[in-house]
N, C-alpha and C positions, 0 to 999 in steps of 0.2 A: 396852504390849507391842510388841515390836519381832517382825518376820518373818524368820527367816534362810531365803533360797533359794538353790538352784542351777539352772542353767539352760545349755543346750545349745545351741552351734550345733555342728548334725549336719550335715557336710559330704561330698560324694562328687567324685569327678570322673567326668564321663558324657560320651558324645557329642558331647553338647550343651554341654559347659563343666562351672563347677563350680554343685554343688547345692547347698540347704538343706534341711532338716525343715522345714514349717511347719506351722500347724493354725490350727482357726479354733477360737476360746475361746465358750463356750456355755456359760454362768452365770446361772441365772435371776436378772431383776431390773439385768443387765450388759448394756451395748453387747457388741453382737458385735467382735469385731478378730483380726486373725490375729496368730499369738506363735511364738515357740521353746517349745518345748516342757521342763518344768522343775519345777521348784514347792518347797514346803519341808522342809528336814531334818527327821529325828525329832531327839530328843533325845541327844546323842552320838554320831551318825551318822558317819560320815567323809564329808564332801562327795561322793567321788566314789560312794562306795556309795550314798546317797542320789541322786545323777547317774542311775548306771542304773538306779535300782528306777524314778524319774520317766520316763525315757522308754521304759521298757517299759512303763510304766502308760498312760503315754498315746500311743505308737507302735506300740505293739508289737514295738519293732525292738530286737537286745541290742546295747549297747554292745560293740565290741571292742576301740576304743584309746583315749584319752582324754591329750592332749598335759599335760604337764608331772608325769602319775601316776609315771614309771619314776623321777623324782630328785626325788621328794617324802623330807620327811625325817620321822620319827618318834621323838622322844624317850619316855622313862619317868622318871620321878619318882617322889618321895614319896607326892604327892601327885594330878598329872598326869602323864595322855597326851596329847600333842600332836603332831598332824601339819600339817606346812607345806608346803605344793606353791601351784606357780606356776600362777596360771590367767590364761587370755585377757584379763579384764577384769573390777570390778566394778563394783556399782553400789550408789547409798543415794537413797531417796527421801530429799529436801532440802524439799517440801510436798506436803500431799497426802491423801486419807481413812485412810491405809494405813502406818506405818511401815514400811521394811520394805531390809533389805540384803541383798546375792546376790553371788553371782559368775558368771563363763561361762568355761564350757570349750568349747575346740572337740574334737571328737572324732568320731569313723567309727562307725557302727551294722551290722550284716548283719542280713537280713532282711527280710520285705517290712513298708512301714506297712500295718497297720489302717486301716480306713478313718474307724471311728469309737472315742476314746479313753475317758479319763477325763475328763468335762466337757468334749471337742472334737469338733470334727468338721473335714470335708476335708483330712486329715492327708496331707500327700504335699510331695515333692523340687519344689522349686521352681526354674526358674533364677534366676539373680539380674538379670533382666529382668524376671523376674515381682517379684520381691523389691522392686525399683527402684520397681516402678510401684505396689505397695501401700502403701510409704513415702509415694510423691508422691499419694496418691489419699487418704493420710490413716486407713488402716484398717491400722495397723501398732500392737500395742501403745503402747501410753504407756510400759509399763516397758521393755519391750525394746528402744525406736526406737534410744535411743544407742549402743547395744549392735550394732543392725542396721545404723546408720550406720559404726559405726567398722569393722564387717568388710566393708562398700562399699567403703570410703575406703580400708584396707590390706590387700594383699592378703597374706591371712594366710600364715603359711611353713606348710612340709607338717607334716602330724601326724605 
């Protein structure tokens, strides 16, 4: 059985530079590690609907824009619905206990986080000093890191 998710970088721009959403994953029987927050589609979900039901589940925050939704396209069929929108980046577990494929959108939330989620905890805007240094300290998901790496590395265009 393979896993389809989707998963979020929740970006702001603050005082302090630009933020993330983070959370620390609390799964009994799991290492603890901090993640984007995200998780998997239901069954004929549209990613992005699935997007925010996930991070209101576990932020509490509502999505308000989600980059690549306004020139996503949607066909009907015979047979199929399908919709196609451009996201941030995906990813496929290649080895591992877990099959499992996602995408990431970057997108803006209003509201404040929760402090505690669905299955997290210390949900809160992180800079990306803080971001930096849980990557290099080793406590950065395993799924998420290349994800977290590649929005270090370029700096994303605005949503």
């Amino acid at each position: 059985m393979i896993h389809v998710n989707v998963r979020g970088l929740v970006v702001r721009e603050s005082e302090n530079g630009k933020q993330l959403i983070i959370q620390l994953r609390k799964r009994a029987g799991e290492p603890e590690s901090y993640e984007l927050p995200g998780g998997r589609i239901n069954e004929y979900e549209k990613l992005v609907d699935g997007l925010r039901r996930e991070i209101m589940e576990e932020t509490g925050l509502t999505v308000k824009t989600i980059q690549g939704e306004p020139d996503s396209v949607i066909t009907e069929g015979n047979s199929f619905s399908v919709e196609c929108i451009k996201p941030y980046a995906s990813y496929q577990t290649i080895e591992g206990p877990v099959d499992s494929f996602g995408v990431y959108f970057l997108c803006e939330a209003e509201g404040e986080p929760q402090k505690d989620g669905d299955d997290s905890a210390d949900v809160h805007w992180a800079g990306l000093d803080e971001v930096q240094m849980l990557v290099d300290e080793k406590k950065f998901s395993e799924i998420d890191l290349p994800a977290v790496l590649m929005f270090l590395r370029d700096e994303p265009p605005k949503i």
